[in-house]
Structure formats: C-alpha cells, structure tokens
C-alpha positions as CSV (number, residue, x, y, z in Angstrom):
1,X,133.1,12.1,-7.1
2,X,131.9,10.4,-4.1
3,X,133.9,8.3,-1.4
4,X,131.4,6.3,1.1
5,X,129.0,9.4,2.1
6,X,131.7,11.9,1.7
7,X,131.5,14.2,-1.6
8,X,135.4,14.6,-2.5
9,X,134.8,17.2,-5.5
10,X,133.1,17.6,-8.7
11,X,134.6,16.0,-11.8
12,X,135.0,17.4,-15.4
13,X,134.3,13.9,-18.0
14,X,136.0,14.1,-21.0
15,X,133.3,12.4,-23.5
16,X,134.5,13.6,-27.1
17,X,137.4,11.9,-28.7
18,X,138.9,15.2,-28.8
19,X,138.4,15.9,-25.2
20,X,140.2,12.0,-24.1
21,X,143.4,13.4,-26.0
22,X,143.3,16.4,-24.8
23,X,143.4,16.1,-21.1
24,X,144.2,18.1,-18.5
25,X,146.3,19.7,-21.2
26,X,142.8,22.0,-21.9
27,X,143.4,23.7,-19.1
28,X,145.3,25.9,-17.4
29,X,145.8,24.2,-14.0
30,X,144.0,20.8,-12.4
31,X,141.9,22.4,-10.0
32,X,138.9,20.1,-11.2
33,X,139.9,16.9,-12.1
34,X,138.7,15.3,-15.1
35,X,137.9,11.5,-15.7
36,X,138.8,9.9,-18.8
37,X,137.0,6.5,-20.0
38,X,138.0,3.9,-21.5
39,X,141.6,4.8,-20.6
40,X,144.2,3.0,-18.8
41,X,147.4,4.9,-19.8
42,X,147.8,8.7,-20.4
43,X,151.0,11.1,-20.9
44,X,151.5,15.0,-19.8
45,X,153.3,15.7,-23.0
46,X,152.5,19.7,-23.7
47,X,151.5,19.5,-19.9
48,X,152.2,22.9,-18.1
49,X,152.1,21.3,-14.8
50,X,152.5,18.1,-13.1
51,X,149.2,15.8,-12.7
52,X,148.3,12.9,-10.6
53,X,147.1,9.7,-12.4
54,X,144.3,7.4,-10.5
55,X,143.7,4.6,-12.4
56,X,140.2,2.7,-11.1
57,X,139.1,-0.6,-12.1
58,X,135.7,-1.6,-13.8
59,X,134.2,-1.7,-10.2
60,X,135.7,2.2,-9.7
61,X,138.4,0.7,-7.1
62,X,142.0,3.0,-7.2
63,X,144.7,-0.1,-8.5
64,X,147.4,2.6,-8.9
65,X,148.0,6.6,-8.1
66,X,150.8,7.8,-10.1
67,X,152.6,11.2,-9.9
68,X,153.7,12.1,-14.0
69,X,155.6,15.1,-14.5
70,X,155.7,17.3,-17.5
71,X,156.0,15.4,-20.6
72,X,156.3,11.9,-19.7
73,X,154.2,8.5,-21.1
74,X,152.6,6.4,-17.6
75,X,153.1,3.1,-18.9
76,X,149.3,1.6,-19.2
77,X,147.9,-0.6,-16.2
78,X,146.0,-3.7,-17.0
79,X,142.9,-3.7,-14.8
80,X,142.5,-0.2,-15.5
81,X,139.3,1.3,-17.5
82,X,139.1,4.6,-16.7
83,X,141.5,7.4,-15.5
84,X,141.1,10.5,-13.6
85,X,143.8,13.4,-13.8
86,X,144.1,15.7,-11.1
87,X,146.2,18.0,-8.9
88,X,149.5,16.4,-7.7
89,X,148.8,15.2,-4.1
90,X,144.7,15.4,-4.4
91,X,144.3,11.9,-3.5
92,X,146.2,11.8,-0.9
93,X,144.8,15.4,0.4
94,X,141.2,13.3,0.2
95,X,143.0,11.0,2.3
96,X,142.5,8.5,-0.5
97,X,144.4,5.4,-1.3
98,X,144.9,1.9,-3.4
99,X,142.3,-0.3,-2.6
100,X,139.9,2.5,-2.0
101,X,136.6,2.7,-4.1
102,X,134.9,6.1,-5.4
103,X,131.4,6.5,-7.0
104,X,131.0,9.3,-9.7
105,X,127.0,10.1,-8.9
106,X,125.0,12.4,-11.2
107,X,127.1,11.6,-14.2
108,X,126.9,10.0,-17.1
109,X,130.0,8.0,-17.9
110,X,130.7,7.3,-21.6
111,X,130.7,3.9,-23.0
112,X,132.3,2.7,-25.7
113,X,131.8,-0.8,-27.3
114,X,134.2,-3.8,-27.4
115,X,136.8,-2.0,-25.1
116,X,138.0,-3.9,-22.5
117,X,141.5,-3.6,-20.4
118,X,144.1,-5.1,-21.1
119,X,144.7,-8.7,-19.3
C-alpha cells in the first residue's frame, strides 16, 4: 500500500469468497492488514480484537476510517468499493486521513461483475 512515494506496508487481499467473509477474523492479530473488494460494510463478530475500518472509493480515496470493536456490524458507506481492515490506530500512525488517496502497486485486485456501491 502506497501513499504518494511513501510505501506504508504490505497488504494481505482477500480474493476467495471464503476469504471476504472471513476477515481479519483468520488471524490472530492485524499486524498486516488486509483489503477486501467489492465491500463497503464489514462486522468483527468472532473478532478477538478490535480493527480499524478504511473504506476507499472507486478512485482508492479514504471517505471514512472507523474504529469497530469486537462483535459489532459498521453500517455500510455508499461510495465505498473496497475495505481494508487493520490495526486500531494504523491510519492514523501512517499519518493518514479522509480525503487522502492510497495506491495498492504489485497487486492484483479482484473484480467482480455488476457490483457497484450503493448510491
């Protein structure tokens, strides 16, 4: 995940159907954070640890950065398309914002037909 010129970390992409459920649940902390797409809401139910939400547009611009304890439903944001789970605080520890854009370079992010976000 790239901001600008600056690297901020590498990114786990969740690709299999199995995987987009799943989360950050798979694991056994949020050390790497992991993008989900399409998405544009997500829950931490079965979550053994609090997550931070970013929620990025179709141009990969953050529109919201939520904090969601433990076994709670994010209520689902509009312009979102994809998500990206992470540690509590990550975001802000990259010094990352709303309004901010990031680049994910050397992946492949998965497509799925006929989704778009909800207007």
């Amino acid at each position: 995940m790239v901001n600008g010129t600056r690297v901020i970390a590498s990114v786990n992409i969740a690709s299999a159907r199995v995987d987009k459920r799943r989360g950050l649940k798979a694991f056994d902390d949020a050390e790497i954070p992991l993008v989900i797409q399409p998405c544009n809401w997500v829950h931490s139910i079965g979550m053994k640890f609090p997550i931070d939400v970013v929620y990025l547009d179709e141009n990969d611009v953050i529109v919201k950065i939520a904090h969601l304890k433990q076994n709670r439903i994010a209520l689902p944001r509009r312009r979102a398309i994809r998500v990206v789970e992470t540690a509590p605080g990550a975001f802000r520890h990259w010094g990352l914002k709303v309004g901010d854009h990031v680049e994910f370079r050397g992946a492949e992010m998965p497509t799925e037909r006929n989704w778009r976000p909800t207007p």
